[in-house]
Every structure is written in C-alpha cells, then in structure tokens.
C-alpha positions as CSV (number, residue, x, y, z in Angstrom):
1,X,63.4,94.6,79.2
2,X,60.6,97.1,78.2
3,X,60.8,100.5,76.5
4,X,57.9,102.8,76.7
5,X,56.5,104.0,73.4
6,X,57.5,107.5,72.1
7,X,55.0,107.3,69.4
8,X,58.1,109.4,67.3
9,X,59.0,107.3,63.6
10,X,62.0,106.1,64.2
11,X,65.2,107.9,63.6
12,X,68.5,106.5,61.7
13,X,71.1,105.4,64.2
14,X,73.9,106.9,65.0
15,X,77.1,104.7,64.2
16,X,77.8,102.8,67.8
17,X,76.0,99.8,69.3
18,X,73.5,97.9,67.8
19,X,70.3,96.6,69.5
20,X,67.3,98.9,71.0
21,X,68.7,100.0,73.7
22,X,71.0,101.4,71.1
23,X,68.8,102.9,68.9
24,X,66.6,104.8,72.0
25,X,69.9,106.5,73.2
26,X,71.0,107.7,69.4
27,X,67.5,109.1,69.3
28,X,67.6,111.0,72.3
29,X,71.2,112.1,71.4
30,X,69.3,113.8,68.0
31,X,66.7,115.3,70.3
32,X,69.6,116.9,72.8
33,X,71.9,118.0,69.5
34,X,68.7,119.7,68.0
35,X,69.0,122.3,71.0
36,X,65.2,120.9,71.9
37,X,65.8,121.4,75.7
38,X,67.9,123.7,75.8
39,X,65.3,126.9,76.3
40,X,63.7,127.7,79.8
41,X,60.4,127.2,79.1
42,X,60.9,124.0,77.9
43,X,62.6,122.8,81.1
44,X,60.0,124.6,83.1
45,X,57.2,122.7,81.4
46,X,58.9,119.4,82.3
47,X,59.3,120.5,85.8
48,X,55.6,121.8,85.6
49,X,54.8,117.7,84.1
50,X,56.7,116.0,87.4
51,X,54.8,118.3,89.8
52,X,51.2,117.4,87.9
53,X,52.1,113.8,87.8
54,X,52.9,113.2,91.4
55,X,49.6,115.4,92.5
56,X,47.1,114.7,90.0
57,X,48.2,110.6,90.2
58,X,48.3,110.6,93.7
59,X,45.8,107.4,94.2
60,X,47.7,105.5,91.7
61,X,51.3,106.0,93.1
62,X,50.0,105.3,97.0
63,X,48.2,102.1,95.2
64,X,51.6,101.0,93.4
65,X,53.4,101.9,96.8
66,X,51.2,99.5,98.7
67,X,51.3,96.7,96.5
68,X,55.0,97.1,95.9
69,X,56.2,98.3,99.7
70,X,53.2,97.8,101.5
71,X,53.4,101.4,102.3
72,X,50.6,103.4,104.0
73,X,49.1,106.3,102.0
74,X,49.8,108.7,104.3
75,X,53.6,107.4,104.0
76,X,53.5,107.4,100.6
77,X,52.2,111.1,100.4
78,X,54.9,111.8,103.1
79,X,57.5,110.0,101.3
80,X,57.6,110.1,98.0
81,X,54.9,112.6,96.5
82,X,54.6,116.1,98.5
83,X,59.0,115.3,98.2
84,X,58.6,114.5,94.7
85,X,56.4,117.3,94.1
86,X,58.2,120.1,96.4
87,X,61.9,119.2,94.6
88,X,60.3,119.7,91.1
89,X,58.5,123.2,92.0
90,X,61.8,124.7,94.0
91,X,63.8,124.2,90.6
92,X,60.9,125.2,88.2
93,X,61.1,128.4,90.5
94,X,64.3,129.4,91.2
95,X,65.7,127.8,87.5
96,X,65.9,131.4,85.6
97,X,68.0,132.2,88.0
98,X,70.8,129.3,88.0
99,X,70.9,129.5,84.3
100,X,71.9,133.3,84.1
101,X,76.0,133.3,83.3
102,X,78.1,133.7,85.9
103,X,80.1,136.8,86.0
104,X,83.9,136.6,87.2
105,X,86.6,139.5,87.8
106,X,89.2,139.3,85.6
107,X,93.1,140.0,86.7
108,X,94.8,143.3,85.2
109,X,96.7,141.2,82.5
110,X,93.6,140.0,80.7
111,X,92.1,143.6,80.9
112,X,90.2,144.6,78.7
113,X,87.9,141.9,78.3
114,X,85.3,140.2,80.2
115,X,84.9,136.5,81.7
116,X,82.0,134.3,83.0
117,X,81.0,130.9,83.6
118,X,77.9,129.8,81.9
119,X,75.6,126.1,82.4
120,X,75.5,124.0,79.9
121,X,73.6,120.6,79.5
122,X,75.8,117.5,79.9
123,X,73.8,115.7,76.9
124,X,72.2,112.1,78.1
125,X,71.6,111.6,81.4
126,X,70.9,108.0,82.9
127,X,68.7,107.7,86.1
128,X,68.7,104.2,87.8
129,X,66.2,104.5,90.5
130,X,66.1,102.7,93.9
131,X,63.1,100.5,95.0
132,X,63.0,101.7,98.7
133,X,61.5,105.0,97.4
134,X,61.1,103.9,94.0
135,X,59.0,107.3,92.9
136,X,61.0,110.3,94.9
137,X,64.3,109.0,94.3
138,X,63.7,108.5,90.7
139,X,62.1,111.4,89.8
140,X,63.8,113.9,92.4
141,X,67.3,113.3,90.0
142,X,65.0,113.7,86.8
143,X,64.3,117.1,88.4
144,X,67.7,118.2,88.1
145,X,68.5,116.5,84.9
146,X,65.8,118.2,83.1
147,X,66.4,121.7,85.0
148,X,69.8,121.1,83.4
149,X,68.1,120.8,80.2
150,X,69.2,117.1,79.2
151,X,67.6,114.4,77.6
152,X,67.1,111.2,80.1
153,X,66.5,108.0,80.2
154,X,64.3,106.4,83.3
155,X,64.9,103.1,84.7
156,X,63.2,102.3,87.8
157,X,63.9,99.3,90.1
158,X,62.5,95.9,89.3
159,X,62.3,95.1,92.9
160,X,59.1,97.5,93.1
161,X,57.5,96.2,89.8
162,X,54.1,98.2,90.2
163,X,55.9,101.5,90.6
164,X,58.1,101.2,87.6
165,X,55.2,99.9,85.5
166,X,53.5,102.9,86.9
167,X,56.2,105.1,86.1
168,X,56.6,104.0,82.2
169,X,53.0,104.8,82.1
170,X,52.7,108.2,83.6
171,X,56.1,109.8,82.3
172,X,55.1,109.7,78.6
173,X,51.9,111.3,79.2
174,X,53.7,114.4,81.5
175,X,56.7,115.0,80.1
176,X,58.3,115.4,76.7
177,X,58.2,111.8,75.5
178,X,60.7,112.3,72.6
179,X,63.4,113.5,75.5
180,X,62.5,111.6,78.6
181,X,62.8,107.8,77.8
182,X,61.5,104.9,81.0
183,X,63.7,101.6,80.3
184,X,62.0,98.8,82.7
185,X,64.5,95.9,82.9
186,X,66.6,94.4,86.0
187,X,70.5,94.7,87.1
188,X,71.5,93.0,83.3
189,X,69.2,95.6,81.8
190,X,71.0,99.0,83.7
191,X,74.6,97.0,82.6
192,X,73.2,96.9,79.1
193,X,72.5,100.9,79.4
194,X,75.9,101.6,81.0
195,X,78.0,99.9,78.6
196,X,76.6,102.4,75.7
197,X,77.8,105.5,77.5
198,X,76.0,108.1,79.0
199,X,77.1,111.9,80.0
200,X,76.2,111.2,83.3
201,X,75.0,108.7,85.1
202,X,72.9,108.8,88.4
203,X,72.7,106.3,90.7
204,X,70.5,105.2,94.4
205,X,71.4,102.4,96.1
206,X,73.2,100.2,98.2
207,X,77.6,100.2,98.3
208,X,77.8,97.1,96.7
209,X,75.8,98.0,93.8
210,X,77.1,101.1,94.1
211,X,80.8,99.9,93.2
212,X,79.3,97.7,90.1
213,X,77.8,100.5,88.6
214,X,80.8,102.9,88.6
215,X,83.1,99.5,86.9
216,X,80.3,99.4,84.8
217,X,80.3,103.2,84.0
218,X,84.3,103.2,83.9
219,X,85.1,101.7,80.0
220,X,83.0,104.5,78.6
221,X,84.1,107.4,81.0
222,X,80.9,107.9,82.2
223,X,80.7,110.1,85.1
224,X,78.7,109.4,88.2
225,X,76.8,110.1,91.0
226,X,76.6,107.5,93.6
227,X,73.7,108.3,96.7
228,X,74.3,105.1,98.4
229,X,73.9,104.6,102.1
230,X,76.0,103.2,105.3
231,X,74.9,103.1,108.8
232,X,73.9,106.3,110.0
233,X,74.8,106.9,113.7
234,X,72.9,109.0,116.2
235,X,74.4,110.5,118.9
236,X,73.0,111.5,122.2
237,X,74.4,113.2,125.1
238,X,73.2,113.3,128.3
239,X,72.0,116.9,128.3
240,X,69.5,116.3,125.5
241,X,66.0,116.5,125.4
242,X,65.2,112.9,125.6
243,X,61.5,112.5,125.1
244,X,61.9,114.5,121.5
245,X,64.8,112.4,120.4
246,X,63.5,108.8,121.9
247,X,60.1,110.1,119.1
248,X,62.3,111.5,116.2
249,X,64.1,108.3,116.3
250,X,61.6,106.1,116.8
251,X,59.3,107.5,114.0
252,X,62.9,108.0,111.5
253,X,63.1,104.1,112.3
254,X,59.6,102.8,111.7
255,X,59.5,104.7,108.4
256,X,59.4,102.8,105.1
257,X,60.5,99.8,107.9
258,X,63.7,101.0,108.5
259,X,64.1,100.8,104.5
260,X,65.4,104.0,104.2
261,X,69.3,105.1,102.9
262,X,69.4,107.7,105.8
263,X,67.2,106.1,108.4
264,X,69.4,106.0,111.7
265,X,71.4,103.3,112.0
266,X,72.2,102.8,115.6
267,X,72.3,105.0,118.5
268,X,75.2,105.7,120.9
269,X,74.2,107.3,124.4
270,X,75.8,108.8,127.3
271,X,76.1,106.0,129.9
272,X,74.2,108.5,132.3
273,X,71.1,108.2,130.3
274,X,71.2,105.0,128.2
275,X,68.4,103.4,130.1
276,X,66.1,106.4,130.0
277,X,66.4,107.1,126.5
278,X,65.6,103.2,125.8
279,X,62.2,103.2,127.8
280,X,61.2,106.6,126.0
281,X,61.9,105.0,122.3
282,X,60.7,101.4,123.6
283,X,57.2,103.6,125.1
284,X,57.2,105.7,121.1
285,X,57.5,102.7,119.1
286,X,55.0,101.5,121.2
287,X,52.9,104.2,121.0
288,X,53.0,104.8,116.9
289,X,52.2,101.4,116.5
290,X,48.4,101.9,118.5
291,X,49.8,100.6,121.5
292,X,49.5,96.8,120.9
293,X,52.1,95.0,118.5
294,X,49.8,94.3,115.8
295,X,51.1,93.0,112.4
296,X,54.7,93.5,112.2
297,X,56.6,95.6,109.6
298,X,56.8,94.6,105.6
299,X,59.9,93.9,104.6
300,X,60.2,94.5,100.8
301,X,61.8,90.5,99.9
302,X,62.7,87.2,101.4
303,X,66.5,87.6,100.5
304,X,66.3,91.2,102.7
305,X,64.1,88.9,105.3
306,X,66.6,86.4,105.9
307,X,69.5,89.1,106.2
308,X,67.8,91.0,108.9
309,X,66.6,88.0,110.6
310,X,70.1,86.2,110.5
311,X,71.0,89.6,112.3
312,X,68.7,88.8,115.6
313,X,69.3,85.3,115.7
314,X,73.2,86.3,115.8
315,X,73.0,89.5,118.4
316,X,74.8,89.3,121.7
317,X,72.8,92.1,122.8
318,X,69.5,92.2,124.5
319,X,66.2,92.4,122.5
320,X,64.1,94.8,124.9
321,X,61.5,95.0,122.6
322,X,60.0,93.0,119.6
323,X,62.4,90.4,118.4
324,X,60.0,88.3,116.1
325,X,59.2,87.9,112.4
326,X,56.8,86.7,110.6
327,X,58.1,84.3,107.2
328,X,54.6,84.0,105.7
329,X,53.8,87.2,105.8
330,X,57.6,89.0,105.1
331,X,57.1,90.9,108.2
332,X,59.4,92.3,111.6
333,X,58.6,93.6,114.4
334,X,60.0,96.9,115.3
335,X,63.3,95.4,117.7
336,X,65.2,97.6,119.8
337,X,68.3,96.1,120.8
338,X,70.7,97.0,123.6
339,X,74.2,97.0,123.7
340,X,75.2,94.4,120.9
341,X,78.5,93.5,120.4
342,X,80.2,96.3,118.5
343,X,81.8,93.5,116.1
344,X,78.3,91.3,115.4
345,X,76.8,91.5,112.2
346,X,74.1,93.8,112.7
347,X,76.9,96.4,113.7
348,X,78.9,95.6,110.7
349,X,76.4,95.8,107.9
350,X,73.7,98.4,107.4
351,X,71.0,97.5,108.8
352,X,68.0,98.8,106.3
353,X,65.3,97.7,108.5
354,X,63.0,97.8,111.9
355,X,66.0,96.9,114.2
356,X,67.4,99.4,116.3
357,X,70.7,99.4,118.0
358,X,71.2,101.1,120.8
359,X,75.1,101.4,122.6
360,X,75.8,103.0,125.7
361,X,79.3,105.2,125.7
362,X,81.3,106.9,128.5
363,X,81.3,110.0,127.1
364,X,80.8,112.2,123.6
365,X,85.0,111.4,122.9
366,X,84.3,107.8,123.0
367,X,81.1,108.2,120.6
368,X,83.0,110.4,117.9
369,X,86.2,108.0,118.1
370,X,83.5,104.5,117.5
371,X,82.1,106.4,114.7
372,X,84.9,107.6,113.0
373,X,86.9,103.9,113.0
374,X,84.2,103.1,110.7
375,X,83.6,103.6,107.0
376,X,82.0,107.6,106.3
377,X,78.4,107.5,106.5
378,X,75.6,109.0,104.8
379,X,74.2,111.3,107.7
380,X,75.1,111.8,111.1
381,X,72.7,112.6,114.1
382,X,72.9,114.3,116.8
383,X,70.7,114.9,120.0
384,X,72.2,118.3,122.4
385,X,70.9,120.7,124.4
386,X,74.3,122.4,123.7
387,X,74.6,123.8,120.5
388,X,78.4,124.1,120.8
389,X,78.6,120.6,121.9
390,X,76.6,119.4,118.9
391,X,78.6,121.3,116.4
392,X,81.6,119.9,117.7
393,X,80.5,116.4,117.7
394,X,79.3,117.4,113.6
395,X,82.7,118.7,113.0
396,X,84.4,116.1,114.0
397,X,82.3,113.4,112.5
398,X,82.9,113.1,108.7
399,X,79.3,112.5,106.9
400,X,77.7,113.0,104.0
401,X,75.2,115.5,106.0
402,X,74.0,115.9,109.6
403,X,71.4,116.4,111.4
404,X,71.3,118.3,114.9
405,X,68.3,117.2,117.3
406,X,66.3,115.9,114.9
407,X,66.6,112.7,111.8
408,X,66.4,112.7,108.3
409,X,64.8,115.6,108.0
410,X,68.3,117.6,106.0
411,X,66.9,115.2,102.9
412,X,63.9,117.8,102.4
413,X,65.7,120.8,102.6
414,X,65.9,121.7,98.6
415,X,68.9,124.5,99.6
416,X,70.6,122.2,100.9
417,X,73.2,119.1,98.9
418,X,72.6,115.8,99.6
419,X,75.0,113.0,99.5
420,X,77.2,110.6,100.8
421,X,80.9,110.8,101.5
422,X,83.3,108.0,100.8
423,X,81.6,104.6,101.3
424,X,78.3,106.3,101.3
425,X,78.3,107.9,98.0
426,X,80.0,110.5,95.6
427,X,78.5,113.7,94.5
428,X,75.1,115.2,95.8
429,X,72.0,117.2,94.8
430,X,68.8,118.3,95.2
431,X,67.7,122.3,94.3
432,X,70.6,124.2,92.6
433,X,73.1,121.5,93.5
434,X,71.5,118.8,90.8
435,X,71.2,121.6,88.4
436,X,75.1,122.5,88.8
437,X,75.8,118.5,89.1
438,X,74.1,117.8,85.7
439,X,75.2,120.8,84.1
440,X,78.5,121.6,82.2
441,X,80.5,124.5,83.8
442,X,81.6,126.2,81.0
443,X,84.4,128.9,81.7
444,X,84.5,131.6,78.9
445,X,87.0,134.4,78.6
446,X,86.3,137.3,76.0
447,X,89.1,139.4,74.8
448,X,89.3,142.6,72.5
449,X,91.2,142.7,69.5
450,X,93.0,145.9,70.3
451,X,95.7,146.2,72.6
452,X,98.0,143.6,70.9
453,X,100.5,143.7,72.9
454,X,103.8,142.9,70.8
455,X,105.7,141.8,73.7
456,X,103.5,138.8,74.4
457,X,104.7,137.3,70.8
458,X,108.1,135.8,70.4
459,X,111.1,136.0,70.3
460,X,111.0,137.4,74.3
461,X,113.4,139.9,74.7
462,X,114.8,140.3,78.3
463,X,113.0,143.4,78.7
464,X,109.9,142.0,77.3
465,X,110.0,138.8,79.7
466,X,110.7,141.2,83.2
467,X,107.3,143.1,82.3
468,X,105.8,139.2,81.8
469,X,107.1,138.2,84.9
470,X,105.0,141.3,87.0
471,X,102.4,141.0,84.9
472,X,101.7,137.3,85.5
C-alpha cells in the first residue's frame, strides 16, 4: 500500500481508526469541514486540472496503457483521454448551473413562504477504479465528485500497475493535493479503505466484486454506486442494415479485446439473416485486423486467459472464425462463434473478451423472451430499420441503457446517465447525473413569522380540526 505525498504537515486525527489510512481520511475530513471546496471556482479549477492532465500527459498515459493493456495509442486517445478529457470539460461548463437552488411551488397551506432544493457535498468520496480502463473510469467519477465539491480519495486498480503509478504521480501535481488523495494498494487495500467509512463510495467492476464491496461498505452505511457489467445482448432483425451493424459490432468487440463492461456480449439474429450478418462481421473483423490474422489480441492476465480459453475448449457451437490463443504471449484471436449452446459457459458468464457469440432466433418475440430470462444487463443493442420496432424491443428489454443501431456509443453521451440495472450495477452518472449522485439533495422550506395561525396549536377544537382537514 502506497499513499502519495500531500507535502501538508500532518494534522491531529480525528478520534476513529488508527493506522494511515486513518489518518489520510481524518485529514481530508478537516479539508471538506473547512468549506475548502465548497466554492465554484474551486471545483472548476479541479475540473480545469483533470482536462490539463489527460491532454498535456497524453504520451505518458498511451505509454502506461501499453505497457499495462497493451493498448494502441490511438485506443488509448479513443478510450480513455479525449473521454476523460470531454466528461471533465461538460461539468466544468455547465457546473454554475447545477449548483443554482432549485426552486419548488409551495401548496396554499405553507403560503407565505418559499421552498427549494439546494446541492450539497456528501463529504469524502471513495473512487475504486477498474483496470480495463484504468484512466477514464477513474477519473470520469472524480469528475463528478469534485463537481460536487467533495474531498476524494483515488485508488486505481493494481491489475494495471503502470497506470495507477501514473495516476499517484500526475494527480498531485493537477489537482488540489490536500483534497484529492491516490491510495495504490490491491483488493485488501480498498477493504482497508471501506471499513473506515466513506460518504460515498464509487465503484467499476465486475458483479462479484461488486457484491464484496457493498458487504464491505454495509457496517459503516456507506452508500454506493456499483457500474458493473453483465452480458450485453445485441439484437438484430432482419430488416436492418447489415453491413453497418456486422462493423459497429465487430469494431465494439475488438476494442480494448473485448475487455470492455459494455462491449456486446452476444448477438441474437433473425433466422432470415443469421448467415449474412456472420460473413459481414467475420469479413469486418477481418478487415480491421489488416486482412491477415496477425498477432492475436492481449488479454490483460493469465487467470482472465484461462477463463476465456476454458470457454472455447467447452463451446458446442461452431468456431467460424479464429479459435486460437497464444499462452506465451497472453493473446486470442478475435473468435466468432455460432450458435453455442444457450446453457455452455460462455453463455452463462460474461464473456469480457475477443469471442463473439452469435444465436440465430425465429423472430424479435423469441429474442426479447431469451434475454429477459436472464439477469438485467448493462446495455442493450439493437440493430432496425424500424424505429418502432426497435423501441419496442428497448422497451421491453430491461437494461441499464440501450443503444439503437449502433454499440457502446450511449457511454459518451455526457447528457445522458449511465449505469447498470440489477445485476449490472446500482446508480449511474456522468454530466449532471454524477454531480446530483455525489451531491446531497437538501430540501429547505422558509416560512414567515407572521401569520401564526392559532388554530394550528393545540388543544384542536372541532372547528379548528375541519379547517385542518381542507387545508391539508
């Protein structure tokens, strides 16, 4: 476990735990009681800080990526920067205006007087980052914590040691460093953090983990917010545009090597146009990939390696294309797998990585009914000519978002929440959705001193309780 510097003397600890981990949350609960963040321009300047550091350390995050992910530069300007760097400047933007109070009619019996709901920072917030975008989806929820105008503490995956070492470097310089805190450390390190209590906790990652952190955040009555994952289906009917959604599914998959929360999952088609739509993604993998197979894909470990290889030696379906990995080198190639058995483990599990599913249906009913007899996922996908047809299949799907003729893409849409649904998460943000999640909604009601209406004091006469009774 590392903490980065603060270069601040130390301050006396609050009474509570003992150890440093302690003693760097009592000092950031002094900073957050001194009212320190509170004002606008301070939240602005650390918004201002997250946009500088993701564009003016560009070389060093893509390196960190690479090592880390072995992530392309353009995918890591893709992924995790120009995101990074457009969350931070659509809440530096629009911020005055989700701080002003919110103004509320009042009924005739509190008349005269006046009521509004104002923001308020929750205090503390705790970040614990992912490491399949171990830059974006840390620092995209330290957007709307310090829009919110909380102190935070930082801790970044250990399974992307570059990053996070890169992140404990680069946060102190760009933010306030007395307020923003980066704990490095693994899963016994963010238990360590959760047991002290936090005012909110916010959490990427898989369901598992998922469930351990909210035990974890339950002694202390920490509240949470779980972006997790789930497989993602994408549904395509016969009338769709097959060339676009054989590419925008093939290029959602290959991305970060299928390592992504919201990458789709599997595919169900319309029996009508199963086989066409599996030469047009075999022909765009293909095609990305220069034509020729090449190297395969990185997978991030050997524990994820095993688990996505023990799903192809176990499939009942047939590989049409790729179908080999590479131990020495932690690599896949891209597969594409048709009609497995809907019960196998690589329908079962999420799949988080270069293998594609693809099931043939009879008809849009018998696609909506497989999908919902399984657990909620994170996004839902769906490929129509017919808008009415698509927005029936998304109503009827529950999700955490959706996507119509296209994948992933709701994720960079700052006006718009993201998160997961049941299984696949609780609570979302992004834009003024983080800021409201990590805020306080404080209701206040202002009254005059004069009328004081007698009849509202005891004892209630009969008279005085029929004029309660239509008032209320």
């Amino acid at each position: 476990m590392t903490v980065n510097p603060t270069g601040a003397p130390p301050a006396p600890r609050a009474p509570g735990p003992a150890g440093p981990l302690a003693d760097v949350l009592a000092r950031l609960r002094e900073v957050q009681a001194s009212g320190r963040t509170r004002p606008l321009p301070w939240r602005q300047a650390q918004l201002r800080g997250i946009e500088r550091l993701v564009t003016e350390r560009e070389g060093e995050i893509a390196a960190s990526l690479a090592r880390d992910l072995g992530r392309s530069a353009p995918e890591a300007w893709l992924g995790d920067i120009a995101s990074t760097a457009g969350e931070a400047a659509f809440a530096r933007k629009h911020l005055h205006r989700w701080t002003k109070r919110q103004k509320v009619r009042l009924p005739l019996m509190h008349l005269p007087g006046s009521g509004w709901v104002q923001y308020e920072p929750l205090g503390v917030v705790l970040v614990i980052g992912p490491w399949n975008y171990p830059v974006y989806l840390t620092l995209a929820p330290l957007v709307a914590a310090v829009a919110a105008g909380n102190c935070a503490v930082v801790k970044p995956s250990e399974v992307a040691p570059a990053t996070s070492a890169l992140l404990a470097r680069l946060i102190p310089e760009y933010l306030d460093r007395e307020a923003v805190v980066v704990v490095e450390g693994d899963a016994a390190t963010t238990q360590e953090l959760l047991a002290l209590g936090f005012d909110h906790a916010l959490f990427t990652g898989g369901t598992e983990t998922g469930s351990k952190i909210m035990a974890a955040a339950a002694p202390t009555l920490t509240p949470v917010t779980l972006e997790l994952g789930g497989k993602s289906p994408v549904i395509v009917t016969r009338d769709a545009d097959l060339g676009v959604a054989a590419r925008r599914i093939a290029m959602g998959k290959l991305l970060n090597s299928g390592q992504t929360c919201i990458s789709p999952d599997y595919v169900l088609v319309e029996r009508a146009v199963r086989a066409e739509l599996v030469d047009r993604i075999v022909a765009a993998v293909a095609r990305f990939r220069g034509g020729s197979p090449g190297e395969g894909l990185p997978i991030v470990n050997e524990r994820h390696f095993d688990r996505l290889t023990g799903y192809l030696e176990a499939t009942l379906g047939t590989v049409v294309t790729g179908g080999s990995a590479n131990r020495a080198s932690s690599t896949m190639h891209p597969t594409v797998i048709v009609n497995p058995d809907p019960n196998e483990p690589v329908m079962s599990a999420e799949i988080f990585g270069p293998i594609l599913p693809v099931l043939e249906v009879s008809d849009v009913d018998e696609a909506i009914r497989f999908v919902r007899a399984r657990p909620k996922p994170l996004a839902l996908y769906v490929f129509s000519e017919s808008l009415s047809r698509a927005r029936r299949i998304v109503d009827a799907v529950p999700a955490g978002g959706a996507v119509v003729n296209h994948v992933a893409m709701h994720c960079l849409v700052p006006q718009l929440p993201f998160g997961g649904v049941g299984p696949s998460g609780m609570g979302a943000y992004h834009g003024k959705w983080g800021f409201q999640q990590l805020s306080h909604r404080k209701a206040v009601l202002s009254k005059t001193a004069r009328p004081d209406l007698k009849l509202l004091y005891p004892p209630y006469t009969r008279r005085a309780l029929a004029v309660l009774r239509r008032l209320f």
